[in-house]
C-alpha positions as CSV (number, residue, x, y, z in Angstrom):
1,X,0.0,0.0,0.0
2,X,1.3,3.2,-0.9
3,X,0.7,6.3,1.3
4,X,-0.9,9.3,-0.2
5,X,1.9,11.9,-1.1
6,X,2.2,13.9,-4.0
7,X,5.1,13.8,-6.2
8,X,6.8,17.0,-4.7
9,X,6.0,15.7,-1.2
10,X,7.9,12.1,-2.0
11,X,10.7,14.4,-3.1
12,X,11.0,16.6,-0.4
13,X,10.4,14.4,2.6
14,X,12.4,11.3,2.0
15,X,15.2,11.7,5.0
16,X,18.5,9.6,5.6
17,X,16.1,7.4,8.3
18,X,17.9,6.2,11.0
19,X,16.2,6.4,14.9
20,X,12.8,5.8,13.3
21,X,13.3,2.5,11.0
22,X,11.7,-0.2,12.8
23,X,13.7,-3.1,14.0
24,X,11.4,-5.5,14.9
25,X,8.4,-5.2,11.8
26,X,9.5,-7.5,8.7
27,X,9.8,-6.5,5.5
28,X,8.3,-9.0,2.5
29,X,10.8,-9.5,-0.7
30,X,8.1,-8.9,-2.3
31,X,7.9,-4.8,-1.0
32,X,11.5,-5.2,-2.2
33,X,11.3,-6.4,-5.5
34,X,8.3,-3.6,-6.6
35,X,10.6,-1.0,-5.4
36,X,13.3,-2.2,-7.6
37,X,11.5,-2.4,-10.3
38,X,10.4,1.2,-10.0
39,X,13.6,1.8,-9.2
40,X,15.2,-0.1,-12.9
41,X,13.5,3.0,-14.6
42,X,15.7,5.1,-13.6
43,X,18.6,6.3,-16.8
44,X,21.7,4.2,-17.0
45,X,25.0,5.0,-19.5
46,X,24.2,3.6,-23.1
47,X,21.6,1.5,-21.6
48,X,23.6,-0.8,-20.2
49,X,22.1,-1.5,-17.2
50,X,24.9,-3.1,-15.7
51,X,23.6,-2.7,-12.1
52,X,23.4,-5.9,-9.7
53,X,21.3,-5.2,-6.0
54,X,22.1,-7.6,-3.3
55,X,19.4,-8.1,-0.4
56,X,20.6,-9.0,2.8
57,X,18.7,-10.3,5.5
58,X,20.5,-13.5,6.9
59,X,21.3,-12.5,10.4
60,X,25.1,-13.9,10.7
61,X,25.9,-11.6,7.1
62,X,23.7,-8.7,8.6
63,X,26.1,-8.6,11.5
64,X,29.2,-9.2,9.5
65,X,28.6,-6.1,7.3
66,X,27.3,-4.3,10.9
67,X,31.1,-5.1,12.0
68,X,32.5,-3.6,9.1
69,X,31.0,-0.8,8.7
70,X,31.3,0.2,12.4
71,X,35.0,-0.2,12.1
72,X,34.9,2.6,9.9
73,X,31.9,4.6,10.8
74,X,33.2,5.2,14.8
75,X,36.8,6.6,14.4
76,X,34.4,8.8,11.9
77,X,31.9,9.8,14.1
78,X,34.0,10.5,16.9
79,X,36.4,12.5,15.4
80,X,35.9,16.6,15.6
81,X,34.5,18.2,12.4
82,X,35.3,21.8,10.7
83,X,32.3,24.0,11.2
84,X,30.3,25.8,8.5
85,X,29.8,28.7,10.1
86,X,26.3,28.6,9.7
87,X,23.0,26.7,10.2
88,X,24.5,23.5,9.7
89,X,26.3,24.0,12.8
90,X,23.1,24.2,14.7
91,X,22.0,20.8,13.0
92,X,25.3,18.8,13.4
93,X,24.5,17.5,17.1
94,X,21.0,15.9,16.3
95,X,22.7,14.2,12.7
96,X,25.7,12.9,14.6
97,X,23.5,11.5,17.3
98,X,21.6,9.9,15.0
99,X,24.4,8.5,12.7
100,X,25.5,6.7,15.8
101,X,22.6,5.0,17.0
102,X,22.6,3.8,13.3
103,X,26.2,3.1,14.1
104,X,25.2,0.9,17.2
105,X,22.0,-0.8,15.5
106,X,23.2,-1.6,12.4
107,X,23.2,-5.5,12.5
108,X,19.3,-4.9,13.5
109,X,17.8,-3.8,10.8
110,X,15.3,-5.9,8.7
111,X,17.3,-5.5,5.4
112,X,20.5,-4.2,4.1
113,X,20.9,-3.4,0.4
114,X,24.0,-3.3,-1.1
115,X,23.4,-2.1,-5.2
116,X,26.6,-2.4,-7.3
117,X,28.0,-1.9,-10.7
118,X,29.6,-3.7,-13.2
119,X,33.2,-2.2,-13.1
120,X,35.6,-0.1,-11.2
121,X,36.1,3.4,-11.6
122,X,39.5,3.9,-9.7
123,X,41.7,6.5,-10.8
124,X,39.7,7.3,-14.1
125,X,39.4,10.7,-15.3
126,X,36.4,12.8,-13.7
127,X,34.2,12.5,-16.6
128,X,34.0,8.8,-17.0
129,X,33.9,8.4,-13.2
130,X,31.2,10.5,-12.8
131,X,29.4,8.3,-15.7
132,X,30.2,5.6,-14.1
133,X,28.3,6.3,-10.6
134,X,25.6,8.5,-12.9
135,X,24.6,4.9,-14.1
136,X,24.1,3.4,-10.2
137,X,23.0,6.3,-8.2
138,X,20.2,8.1,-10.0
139,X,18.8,4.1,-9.2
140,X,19.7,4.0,-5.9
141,X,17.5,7.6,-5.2
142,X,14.3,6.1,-7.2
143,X,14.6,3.5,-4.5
144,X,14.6,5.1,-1.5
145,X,11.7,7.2,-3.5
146,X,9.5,4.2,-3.7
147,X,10.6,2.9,-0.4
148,X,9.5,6.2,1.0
149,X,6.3,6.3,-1.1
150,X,5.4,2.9,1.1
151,X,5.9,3.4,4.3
152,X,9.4,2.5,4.4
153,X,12.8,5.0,4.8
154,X,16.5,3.7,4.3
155,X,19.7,5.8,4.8
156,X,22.3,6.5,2.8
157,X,25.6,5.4,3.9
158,X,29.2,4.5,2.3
159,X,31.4,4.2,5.2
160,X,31.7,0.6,4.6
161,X,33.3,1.1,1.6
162,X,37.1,2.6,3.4
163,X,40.2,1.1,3.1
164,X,39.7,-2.6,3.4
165,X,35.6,-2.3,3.7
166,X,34.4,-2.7,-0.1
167,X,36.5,-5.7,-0.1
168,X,35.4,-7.9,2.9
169,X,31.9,-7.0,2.2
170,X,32.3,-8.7,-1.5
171,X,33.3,-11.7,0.4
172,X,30.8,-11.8,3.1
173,X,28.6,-11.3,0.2
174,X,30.3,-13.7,-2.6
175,X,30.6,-10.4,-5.0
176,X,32.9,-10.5,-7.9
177,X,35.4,-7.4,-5.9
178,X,37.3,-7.3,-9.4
179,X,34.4,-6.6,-11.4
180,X,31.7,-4.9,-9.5
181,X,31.7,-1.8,-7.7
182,X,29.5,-0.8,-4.3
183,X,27.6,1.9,-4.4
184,X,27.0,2.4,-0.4
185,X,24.9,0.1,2.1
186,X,21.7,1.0,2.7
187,X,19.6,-0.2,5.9
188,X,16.0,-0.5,4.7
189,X,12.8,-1.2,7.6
190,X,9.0,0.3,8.0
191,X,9.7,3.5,9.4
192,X,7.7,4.4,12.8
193,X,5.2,7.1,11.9
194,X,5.7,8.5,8.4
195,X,5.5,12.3,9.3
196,X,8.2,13.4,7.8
197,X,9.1,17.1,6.9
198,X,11.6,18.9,4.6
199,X,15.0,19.1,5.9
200,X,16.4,22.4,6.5
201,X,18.6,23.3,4.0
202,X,20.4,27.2,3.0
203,X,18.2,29.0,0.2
204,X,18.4,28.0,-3.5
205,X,19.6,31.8,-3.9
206,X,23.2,30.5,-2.4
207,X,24.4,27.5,-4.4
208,X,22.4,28.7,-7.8
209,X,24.6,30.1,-10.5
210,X,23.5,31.4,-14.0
211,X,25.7,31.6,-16.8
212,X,29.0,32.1,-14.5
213,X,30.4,31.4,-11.3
């Protein structure tokens, strides 16, 4: 069942969920599945549709990839960060708070998606690399989209991926490391209470350029 939100509302209200995903309410493969084909609309380079999405819900691999990414996400989290000078300071508290109980309740969640591409981008030149992710991520968004659409809220996260991450994942996970490429891990659950807002974010005014810098 789909919740009642017009397009502009889907687009504007689907958060990085992390203290309201639901632990304990199961989520069918089925809910899965009609997201990701929603989700294989989405444009991909020439076509190619080289994209591969791996579920995860086997407990023992759930906390295996938990392990991981927590190796790299608390050095992360706990280290000091620059400040903006601005409004962002004022939010930083409440997103770090919440990135570590995400941190902490990782190996919890119902699911874990892991969507990955057929190659591996390292050290190309800008252009191709950003064709390369161009043909993942735009997919990745139209998920969380339709997850959000349903009653459902994932997060985006890529911590995993450091140093050694990306590799012991692909074996936890049997994927090919040589050929395929992660594109992040992504926690998926029902979400408790789908009231969710727009973010705060700095006017349009300040990032928007028209015809120069």
């Amino acid at each position: 069942m789909t919740l009642n939100l017009s397009v502009d509302e889907v687009l504007t209200t689907t958060r990085s969920v992390r203290k309201r995903l639901d632990l304990e309410k199961p989520v069918p493969r089925e809910i899965l599945l009609e997201c990701l084909d929603i989700a294989l609309q989405a444009p991909t380079g020439s076509n190619a549709q080289g994209w591969q999405w791996v579920f995860v819900d086997d407990p023992d691999k759930k906390k295996a990839l938990a392990d991981i990414y927590r190796h790299n996400a608390t050095p992360y989290l706990d280290a000091p960060k620059p400040e903006f000078g601005d409004a962002r300071d004022e939010q930083r508290p409440l997103v770090t708070e919440s990135a570590k109980y995400l941190n902490d309740h990782l190996h919890e969640v119902p699911v874990m998606l892991i969507p990955c591409l057929e190659g591996r981008p390292d050290g190309v030149p800008a252009g191709q690399s950003a064709g390369f992710w161009g043909s993942l991520l735009p997919a990745v968004w139209s998920y969380m989209l339709a997850l959000r659409a349903r009653g459902l809220g994932s997060a985006w996260t890529t911590l995993h991926l450091i140093g050694k991450g990306e590799k012991l994942a692909a074996e936890v996970l049997g994927i090919p490391y040589e050929q395929y490429s992660q594109g992040g891990l992504f926690p998926i659950a029902y979400t408790k209470g789908t009231d969710f807002r727009r973010a705060k974010r700095l006017p349009a005014e300040q990032f928007a350029h028209f015809n120069a810098w």
